[in-house]
C-alpha positions as CSV (number, residue, x, y, z in Angstrom):
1,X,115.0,43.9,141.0
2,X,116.5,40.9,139.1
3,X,119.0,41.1,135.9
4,X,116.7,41.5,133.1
5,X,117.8,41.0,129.4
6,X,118.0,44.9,128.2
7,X,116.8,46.6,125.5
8,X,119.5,48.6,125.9
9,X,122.9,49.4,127.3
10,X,125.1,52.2,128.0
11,X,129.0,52.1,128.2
12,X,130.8,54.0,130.0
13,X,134.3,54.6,128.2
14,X,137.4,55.2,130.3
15,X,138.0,52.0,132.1
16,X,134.8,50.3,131.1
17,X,135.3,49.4,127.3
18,X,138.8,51.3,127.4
19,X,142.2,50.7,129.3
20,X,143.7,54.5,128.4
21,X,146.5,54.1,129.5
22,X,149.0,57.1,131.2
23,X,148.4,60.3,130.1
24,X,151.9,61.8,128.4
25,X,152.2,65.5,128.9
26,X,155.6,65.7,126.4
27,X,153.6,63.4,123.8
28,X,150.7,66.0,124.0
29,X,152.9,68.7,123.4
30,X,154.2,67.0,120.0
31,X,150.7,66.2,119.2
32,X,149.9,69.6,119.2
33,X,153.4,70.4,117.0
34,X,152.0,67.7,114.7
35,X,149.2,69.6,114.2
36,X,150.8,73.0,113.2
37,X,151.7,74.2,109.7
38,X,154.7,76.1,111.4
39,X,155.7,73.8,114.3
40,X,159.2,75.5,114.3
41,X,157.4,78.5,115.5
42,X,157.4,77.1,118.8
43,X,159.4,74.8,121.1
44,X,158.3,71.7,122.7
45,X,159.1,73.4,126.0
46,X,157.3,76.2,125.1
47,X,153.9,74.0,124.3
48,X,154.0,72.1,127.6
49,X,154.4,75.1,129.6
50,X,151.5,76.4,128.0
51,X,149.6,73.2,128.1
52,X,150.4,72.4,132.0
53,X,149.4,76.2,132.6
54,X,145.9,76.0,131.1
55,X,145.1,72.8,132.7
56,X,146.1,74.2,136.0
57,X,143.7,77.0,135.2
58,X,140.9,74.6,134.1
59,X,140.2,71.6,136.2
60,X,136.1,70.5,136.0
61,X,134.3,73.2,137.1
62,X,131.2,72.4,139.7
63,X,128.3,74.7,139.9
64,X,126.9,74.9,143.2
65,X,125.0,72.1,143.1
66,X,127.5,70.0,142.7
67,X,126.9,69.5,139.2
68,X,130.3,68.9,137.1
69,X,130.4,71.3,134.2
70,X,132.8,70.2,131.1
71,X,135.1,72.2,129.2
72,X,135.8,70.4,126.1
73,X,139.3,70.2,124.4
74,X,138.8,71.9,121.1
75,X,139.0,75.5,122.8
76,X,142.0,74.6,125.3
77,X,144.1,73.1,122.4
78,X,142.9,76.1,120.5
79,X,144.2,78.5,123.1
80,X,147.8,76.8,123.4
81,X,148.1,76.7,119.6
82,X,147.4,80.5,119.7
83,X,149.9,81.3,122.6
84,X,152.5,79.6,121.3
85,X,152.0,81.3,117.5
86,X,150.9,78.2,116.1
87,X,148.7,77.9,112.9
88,X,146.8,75.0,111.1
89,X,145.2,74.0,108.4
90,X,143.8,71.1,110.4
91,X,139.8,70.9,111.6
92,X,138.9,71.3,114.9
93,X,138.3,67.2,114.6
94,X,141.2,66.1,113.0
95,X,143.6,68.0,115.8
96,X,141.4,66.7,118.7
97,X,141.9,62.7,117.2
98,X,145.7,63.7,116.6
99,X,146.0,64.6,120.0
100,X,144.0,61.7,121.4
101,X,146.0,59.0,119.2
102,X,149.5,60.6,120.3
103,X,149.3,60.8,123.9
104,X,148.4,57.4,125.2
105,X,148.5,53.9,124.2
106,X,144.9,52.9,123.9
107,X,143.3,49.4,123.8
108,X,140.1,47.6,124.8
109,X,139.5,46.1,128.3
110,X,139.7,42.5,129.0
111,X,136.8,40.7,127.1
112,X,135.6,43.5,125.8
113,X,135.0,42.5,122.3
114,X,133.6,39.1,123.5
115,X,130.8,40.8,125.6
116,X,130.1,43.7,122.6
117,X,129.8,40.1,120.1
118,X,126.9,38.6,122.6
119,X,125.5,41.8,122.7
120,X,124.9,41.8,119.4
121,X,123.8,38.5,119.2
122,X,121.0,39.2,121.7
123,X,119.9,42.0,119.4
124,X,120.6,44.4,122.6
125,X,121.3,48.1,121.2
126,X,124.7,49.5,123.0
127,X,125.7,53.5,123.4
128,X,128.4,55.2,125.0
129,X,128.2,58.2,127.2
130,X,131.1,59.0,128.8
131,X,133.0,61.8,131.0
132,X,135.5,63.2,128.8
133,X,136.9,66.4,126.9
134,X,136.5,64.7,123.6
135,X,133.5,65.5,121.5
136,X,131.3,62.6,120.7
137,X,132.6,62.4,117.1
138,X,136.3,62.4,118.3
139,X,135.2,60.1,120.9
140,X,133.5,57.6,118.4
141,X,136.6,57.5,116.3
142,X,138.8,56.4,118.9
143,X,136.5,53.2,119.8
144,X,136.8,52.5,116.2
145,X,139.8,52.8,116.2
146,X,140.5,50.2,118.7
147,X,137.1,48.3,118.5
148,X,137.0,47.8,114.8
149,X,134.1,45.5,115.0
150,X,131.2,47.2,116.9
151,X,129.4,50.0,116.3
152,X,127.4,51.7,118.6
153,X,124.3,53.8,117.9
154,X,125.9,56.8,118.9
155,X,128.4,58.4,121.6
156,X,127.7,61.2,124.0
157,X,130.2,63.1,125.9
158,X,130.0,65.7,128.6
159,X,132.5,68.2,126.5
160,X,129.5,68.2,124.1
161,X,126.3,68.4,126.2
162,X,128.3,70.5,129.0
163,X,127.4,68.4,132.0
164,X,129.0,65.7,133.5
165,X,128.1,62.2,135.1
166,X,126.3,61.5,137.4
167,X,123.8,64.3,136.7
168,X,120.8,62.7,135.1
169,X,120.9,65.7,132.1
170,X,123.3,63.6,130.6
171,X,121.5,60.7,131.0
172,X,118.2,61.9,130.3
173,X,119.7,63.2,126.9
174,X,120.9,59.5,126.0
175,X,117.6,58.4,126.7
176,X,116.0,60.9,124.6
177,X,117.9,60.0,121.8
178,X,117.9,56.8,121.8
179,X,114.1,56.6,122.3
180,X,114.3,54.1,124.8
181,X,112.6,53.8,128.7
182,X,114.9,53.9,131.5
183,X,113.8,51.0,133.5
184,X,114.6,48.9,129.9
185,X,118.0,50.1,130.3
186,X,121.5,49.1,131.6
187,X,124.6,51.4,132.3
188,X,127.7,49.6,132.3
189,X,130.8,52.0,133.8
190,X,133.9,51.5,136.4
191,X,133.1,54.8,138.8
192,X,130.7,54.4,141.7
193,X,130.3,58.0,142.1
194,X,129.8,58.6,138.2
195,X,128.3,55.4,136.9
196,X,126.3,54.0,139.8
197,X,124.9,57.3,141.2
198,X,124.3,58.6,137.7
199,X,122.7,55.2,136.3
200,X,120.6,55.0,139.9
201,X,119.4,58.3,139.1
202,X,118.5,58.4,136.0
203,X,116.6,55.1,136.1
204,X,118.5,53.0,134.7
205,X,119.7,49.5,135.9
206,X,123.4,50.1,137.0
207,X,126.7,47.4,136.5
208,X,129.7,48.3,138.3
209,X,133.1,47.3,136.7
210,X,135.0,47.0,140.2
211,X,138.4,45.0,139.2
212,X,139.1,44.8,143.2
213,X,136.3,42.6,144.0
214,X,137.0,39.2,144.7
215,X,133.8,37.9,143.7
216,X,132.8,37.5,140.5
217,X,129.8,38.3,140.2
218,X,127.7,40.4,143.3
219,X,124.2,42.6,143.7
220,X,124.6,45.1,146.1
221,X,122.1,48.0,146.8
222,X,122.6,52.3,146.5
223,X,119.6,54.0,148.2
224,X,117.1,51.2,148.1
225,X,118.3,50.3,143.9
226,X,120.1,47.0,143.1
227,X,122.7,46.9,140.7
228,X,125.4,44.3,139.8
229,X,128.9,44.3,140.5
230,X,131.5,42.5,138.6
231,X,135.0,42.1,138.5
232,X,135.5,41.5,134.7
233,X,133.4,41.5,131.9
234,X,133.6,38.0,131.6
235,X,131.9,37.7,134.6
236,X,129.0,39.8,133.1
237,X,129.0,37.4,129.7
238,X,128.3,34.8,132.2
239,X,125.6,36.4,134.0
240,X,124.2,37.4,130.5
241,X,124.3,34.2,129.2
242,X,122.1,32.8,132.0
243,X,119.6,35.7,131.3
């Protein structure tokens, strides 16, 4: 199978549309103080602890099938907050975007914003659905927040819908709501395992992100499917422009 002109793609987030940066446990721990109405009821050292311990304890769960289950960040920030005797007057929303602001410097991947502005002028619908303990609304605010200019259609994440890439649940529910046919579908993402597999799976047309490949612009095959690889999304602007 050939490139095709889409009627639609999916995005995958983390690496594909968004450099995130290095996780900072000690910033996580003051975004959580932030978020307190009694932050002196606790010690920074006292919310890291707690933090590093639950995440020790959490991990991604896989069922036996090798499925990846998701457990989202609203209850694990919920359960440190209570541990340490911290309360808020703060939604469930408003802590998880505190949180996510606080402990990382965020910002858009090389060319992002060009490819997202020929999308647009191609009339090709874009999503996101992406791998992460954010819910899709936190999730959509921080794109915003750093892509200003683009809106997708909507964003699905696995802390919301429970599995995880590359199980086609996830993908099939994307597809569902958008109301769209697979095989008139991209998925743009930087993870073989979760993008490629996933997309392959599901039906859709896969483009790998791979920042180590030296050529710009490749087709390689995954169990008899084609799908593009790319070393920048410039690359992909070119091969879209050609479409």
């Amino acid at each position: 199978m050939k490139p095709f002109i889409p009627e639609m793609i999916f995005f995958d987030y983390g690496g594909t549309l968004m450099d995130e940066g290095r996780f900072d446990e000690v910033a996580a721990a003051r975004a959580i103080l932030s978020c307190a109405d009694n932050p002196r009821a606790a010690s920074e050292e006292t919310v890291l602890a707690l933090w590093r311990e639950a995440n020790a304890l959490i991990g991604r769960r896989t069922h036996a099938d090798a499925i990846g289950l998701e457990i989202p960040l609203t209850p694990t920030l919920r359960g440190v907050m209570a541990r340490a005797g911290l309360k808020t007057s703060l939604s469930p929303l408003e802590i998880e975007i505190a949180f996510h602001r606080q402990n990382a410097f965020h910002k858009p991947m090389p060319f992002v914003s060009e490819m997202l502005s020929l999308l647009r002028e191609k009339n090709v619908r874009t999503a996101v659905i992406s791998n992460i303990t954010l819910s899709g609304d936190a999730l959509r605010l921080a794109i915003s927040d750093c892509i200003p200019n683009h809106s997708f259609e909507f964003v699905i994440t696995s802390a919301d819908y429970v599995f995880c890439k590359p199980s086609p649940l996830l993908f099939d529910a994307a597809l569902k709501k958008a109301g769209v046919a697979p095989e008139r579908c991209w998925y743009c993402g930087n993870d073989f395992s979760a993008d490629v597999v996933g997309a392959v799976s599901s039906g859709m047309f896969p483009v790998l992100l791979d920042l180590s490949s030296e050529t710009a612009i490749s087709m390689d095959i995954f169990e008899k499917s084609e799908f593009v690889r790319v070393n920048s999304w410039n690359a992909l602007i070119s091969l879209l422009q050609r479409l």
